[in-house]
C-alpha positions in Angstrom: 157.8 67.4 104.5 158.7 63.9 104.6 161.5 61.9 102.5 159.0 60.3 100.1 157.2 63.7 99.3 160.8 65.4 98.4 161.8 62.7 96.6 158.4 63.3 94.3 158.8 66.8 94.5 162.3 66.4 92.9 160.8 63.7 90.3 157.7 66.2 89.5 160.9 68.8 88.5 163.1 67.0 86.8 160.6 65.4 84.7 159.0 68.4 84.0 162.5 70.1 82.8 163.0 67.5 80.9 159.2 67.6 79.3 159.9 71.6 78.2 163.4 70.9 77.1 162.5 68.2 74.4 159.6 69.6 73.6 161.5 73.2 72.8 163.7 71.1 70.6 161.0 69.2 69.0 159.6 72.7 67.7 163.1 73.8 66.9 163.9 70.5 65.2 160.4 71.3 63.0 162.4 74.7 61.3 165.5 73.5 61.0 166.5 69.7 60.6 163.1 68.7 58.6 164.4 71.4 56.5 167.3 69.3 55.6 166.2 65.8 55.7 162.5 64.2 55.2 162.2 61.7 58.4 160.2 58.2 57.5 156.8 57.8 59.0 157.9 55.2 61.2 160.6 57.8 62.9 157.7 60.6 63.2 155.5 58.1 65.0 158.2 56.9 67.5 159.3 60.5 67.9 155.6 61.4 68.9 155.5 58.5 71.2 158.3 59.6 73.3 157.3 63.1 73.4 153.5 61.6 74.5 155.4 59.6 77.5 157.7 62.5 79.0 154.2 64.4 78.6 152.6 61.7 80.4 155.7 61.2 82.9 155.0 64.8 83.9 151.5 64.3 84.4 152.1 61.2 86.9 155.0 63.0 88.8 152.5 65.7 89.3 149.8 62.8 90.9 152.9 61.2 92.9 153.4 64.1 94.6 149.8 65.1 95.5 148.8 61.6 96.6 152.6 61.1 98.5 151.9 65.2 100.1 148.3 63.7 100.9 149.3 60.9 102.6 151.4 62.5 104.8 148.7 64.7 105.6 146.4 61.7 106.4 149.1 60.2 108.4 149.9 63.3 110.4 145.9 63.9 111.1 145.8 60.4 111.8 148.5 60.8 114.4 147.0 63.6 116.1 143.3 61.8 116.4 145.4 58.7 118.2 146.8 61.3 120.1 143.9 62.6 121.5 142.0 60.1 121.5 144.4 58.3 124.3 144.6 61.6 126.0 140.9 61.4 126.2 140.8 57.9 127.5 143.5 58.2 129.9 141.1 61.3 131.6 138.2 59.0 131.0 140.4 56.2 132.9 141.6 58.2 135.9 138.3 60.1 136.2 135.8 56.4 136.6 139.1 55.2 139.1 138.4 58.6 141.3 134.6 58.0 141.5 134.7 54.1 142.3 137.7 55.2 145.1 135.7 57.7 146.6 131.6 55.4 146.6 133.4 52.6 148.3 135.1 54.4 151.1 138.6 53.1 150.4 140.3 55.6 152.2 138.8 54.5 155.5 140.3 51.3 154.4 144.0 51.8 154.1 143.8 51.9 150.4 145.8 54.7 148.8 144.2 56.7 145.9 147.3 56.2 144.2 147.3 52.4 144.4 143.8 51.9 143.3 144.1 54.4 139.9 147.2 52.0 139.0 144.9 49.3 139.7 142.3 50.2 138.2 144.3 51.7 135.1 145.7 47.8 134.6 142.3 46.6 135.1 140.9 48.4 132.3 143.7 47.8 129.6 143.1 44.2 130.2 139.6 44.3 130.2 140.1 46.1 126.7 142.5 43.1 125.5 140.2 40.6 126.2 142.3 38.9 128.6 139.7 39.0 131.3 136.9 36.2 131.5 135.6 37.4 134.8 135.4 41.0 134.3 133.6 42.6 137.7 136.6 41.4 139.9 139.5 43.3 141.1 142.0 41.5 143.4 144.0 44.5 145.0 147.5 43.4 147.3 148.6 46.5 148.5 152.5 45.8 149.6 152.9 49.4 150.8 151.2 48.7 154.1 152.8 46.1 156.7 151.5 43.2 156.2 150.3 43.1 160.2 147.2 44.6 158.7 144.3 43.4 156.1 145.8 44.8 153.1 144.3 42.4 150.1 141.3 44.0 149.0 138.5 42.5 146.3 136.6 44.0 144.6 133.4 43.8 142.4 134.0 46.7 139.9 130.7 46.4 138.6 128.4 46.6 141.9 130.7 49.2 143.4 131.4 46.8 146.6 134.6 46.0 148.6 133.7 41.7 148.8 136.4 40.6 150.8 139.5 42.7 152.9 142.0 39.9 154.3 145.4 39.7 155.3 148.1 38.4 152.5 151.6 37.4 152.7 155.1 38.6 151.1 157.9 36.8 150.0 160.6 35.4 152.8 163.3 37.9 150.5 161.2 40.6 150.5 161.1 41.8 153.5 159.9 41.4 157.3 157.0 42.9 158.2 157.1 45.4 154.9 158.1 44.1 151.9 160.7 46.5 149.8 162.4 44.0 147.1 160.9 41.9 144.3 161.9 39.8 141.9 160.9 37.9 139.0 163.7 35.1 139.3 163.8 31.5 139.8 164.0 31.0 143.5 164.6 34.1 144.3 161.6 33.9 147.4 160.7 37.3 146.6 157.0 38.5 145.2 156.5 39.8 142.1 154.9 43.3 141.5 152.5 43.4 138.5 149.5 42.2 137.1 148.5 38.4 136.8 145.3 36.8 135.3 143.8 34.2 137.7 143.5 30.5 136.8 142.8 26.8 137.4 142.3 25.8 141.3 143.7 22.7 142.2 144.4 20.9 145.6 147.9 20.9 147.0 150.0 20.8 150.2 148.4 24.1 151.2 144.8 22.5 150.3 142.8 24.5 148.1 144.7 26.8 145.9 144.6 29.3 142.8 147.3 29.6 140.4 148.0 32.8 138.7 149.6 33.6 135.8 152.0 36.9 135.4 151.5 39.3 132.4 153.1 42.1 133.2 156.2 41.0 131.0 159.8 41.3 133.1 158.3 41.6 135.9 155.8 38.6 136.7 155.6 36.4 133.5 158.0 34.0 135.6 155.0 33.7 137.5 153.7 29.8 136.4 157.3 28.1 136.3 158.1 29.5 140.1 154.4 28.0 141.2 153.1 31.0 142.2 149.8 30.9 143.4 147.0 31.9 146.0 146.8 29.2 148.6 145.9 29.4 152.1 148.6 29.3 155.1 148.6 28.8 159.1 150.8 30.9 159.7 148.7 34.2 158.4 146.8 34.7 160.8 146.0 36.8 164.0 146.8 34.6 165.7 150.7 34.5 164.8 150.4 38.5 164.7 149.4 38.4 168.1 152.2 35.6 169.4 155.2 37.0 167.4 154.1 40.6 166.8 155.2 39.9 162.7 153.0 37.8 159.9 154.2 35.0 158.6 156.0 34.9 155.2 156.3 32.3 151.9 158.7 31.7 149.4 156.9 34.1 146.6 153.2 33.1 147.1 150.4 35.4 148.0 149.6 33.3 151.0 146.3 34.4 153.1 144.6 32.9 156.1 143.1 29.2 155.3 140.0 30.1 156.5 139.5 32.8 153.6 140.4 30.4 150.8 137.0 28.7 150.4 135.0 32.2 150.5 137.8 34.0 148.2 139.1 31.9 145.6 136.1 30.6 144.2 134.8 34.2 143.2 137.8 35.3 141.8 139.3 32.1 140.0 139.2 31.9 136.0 140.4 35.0 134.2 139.7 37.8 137.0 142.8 41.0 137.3 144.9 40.1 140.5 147.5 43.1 141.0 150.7 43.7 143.8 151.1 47.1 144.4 154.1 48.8 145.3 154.8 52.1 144.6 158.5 51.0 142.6 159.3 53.8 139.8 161.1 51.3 138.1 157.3 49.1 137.7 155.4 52.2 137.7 157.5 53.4 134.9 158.1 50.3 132.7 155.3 48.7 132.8 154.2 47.7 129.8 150.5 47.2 130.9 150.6 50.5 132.8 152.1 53.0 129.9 150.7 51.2 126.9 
């Protein structure tokens, strides 16, 4: 029982104490002080009236309580529906994630199980927010894998199809070939786990490029004001795997090989889920997109 409904339980009591006490003396009053004195009409009505509104008083402490005891039931019901209701979803979530992992093959691919339910998981909740415009595209970076292989997966959701599988870049900071630290800072030169929505493409020093803007709060939303963004770079590219044995890095950006900018960003630009991976307990466990 909750504070509200004690507190009407202990209203409902006292009031109704106080209701059979003055009432008793009302009646006792009747026998032995009318006997001695002969009240106005006035004082008979007033006395009524107050008898009337403890009466009353009762009756409503008596409704408090019921409604307050009712509510909590509603509440507690309501709970347990939320409850179980997310339970249901989260199922729902993982289950469609298992079945899209296992019709496009992505094991052969390097893409761990694992990586792609998180993905997939993020995916959905912003799908659900209405923060995606372009709702059949899922941009996967999976920063698990060296990035000496073609670990940037996307992916129409909708058609069940692996589009593209390139090779994408880490920050300088974050590592070598593997990258192990991120950061959401100001110059830090370090990529930024989490989810981002895609953007506007504009023309830069890298030529055609994609910014993308982080919303997977303390971990990305720096995102825009360290011009982060998808753009295309020389230096990722077999070629420089094959002359210095180690992929090229950038100062944050999710660089990938210039060639692929043309056929890439133009499918996945304006509102489509881009997501790092990298199995950090620290993201997986406080992200707010993940454990909503």
């Amino acid at each position: 029982m909750g504070l509200i409904q004690k507190l009407a339980l202990l209203y409902f009591v006292v009031i109704q104490f106080i209701t059979i006490w003055y009432v008793s003396w009302t009646i006792h009053s009747k026998f032995v002080v009318m006997k001695q004195c002969n009240p106005s009409t006035a004082a008979k009505f007033f006395l009524a009236l107050a008898i009337g509104f403890l009466a009353s008083s009762g009756v409503h402490a008596s409704i408090t309580y019921r409604i307050a005891a009712r509510t909590g039931m509603v509440n507690k019901e309501k709970r347990a529906n939320d409850a179980a209701a997310k339970k249901a979803e989260k199922r729902m979530i993982v289950a469609t994630a298992a079945s899209l992992y296992e019709e496009m093959d992505l094991q052969d691919s390097g893409l761990s199980q694992e990586a792609f339910r998180y993905a997939f998981t993020g995916y959905y909740k912003l799908k659900k927010k209405g923060l995606l415009r372009r709702t059949n595209i899922l941009t996967i970076c999976d920063f698990s894998q060296s990035s000496s292989v073609e670990r940037m997966y996307v992916i129409d959701v909708r058609t069940r199809r692996v589009l593209y599988r390139t090779y994408v870049a880490h920050g300088i900071n974050s590592g070598e070939e593997y990258a192990n630290s991120f950061s959401n800072q100001l110059e830090s030169c370090k990529s930024s786990l989490g989810f981002y929505v895609t953007t506007g493409v504009y023309t830069g020093v890298n030529g055609l490029s994609l910014r993308i803007n982080g919303v997977d709060k303390g971990f990305n939303d720096n995102a825009l004001r360290r011009a982060i963004v998808i753009h295309g770079a020389g230096y990722v590219s077999k070629r420089i795997l094959k002359k210095y044995g180690v992929m090229g890095t950038t100062f944050g950006c999710p660089a990938i090989p210039t060639e692929m900018t043309t056929q890439i960003i133009p499918v996945v630009k304006n509102g489509s889920c881009f997501f790092i991976y990298y199995p950090s307990k620290k993201y997986l466990n406080q992200s707010k997109i993940l454990n909503s």
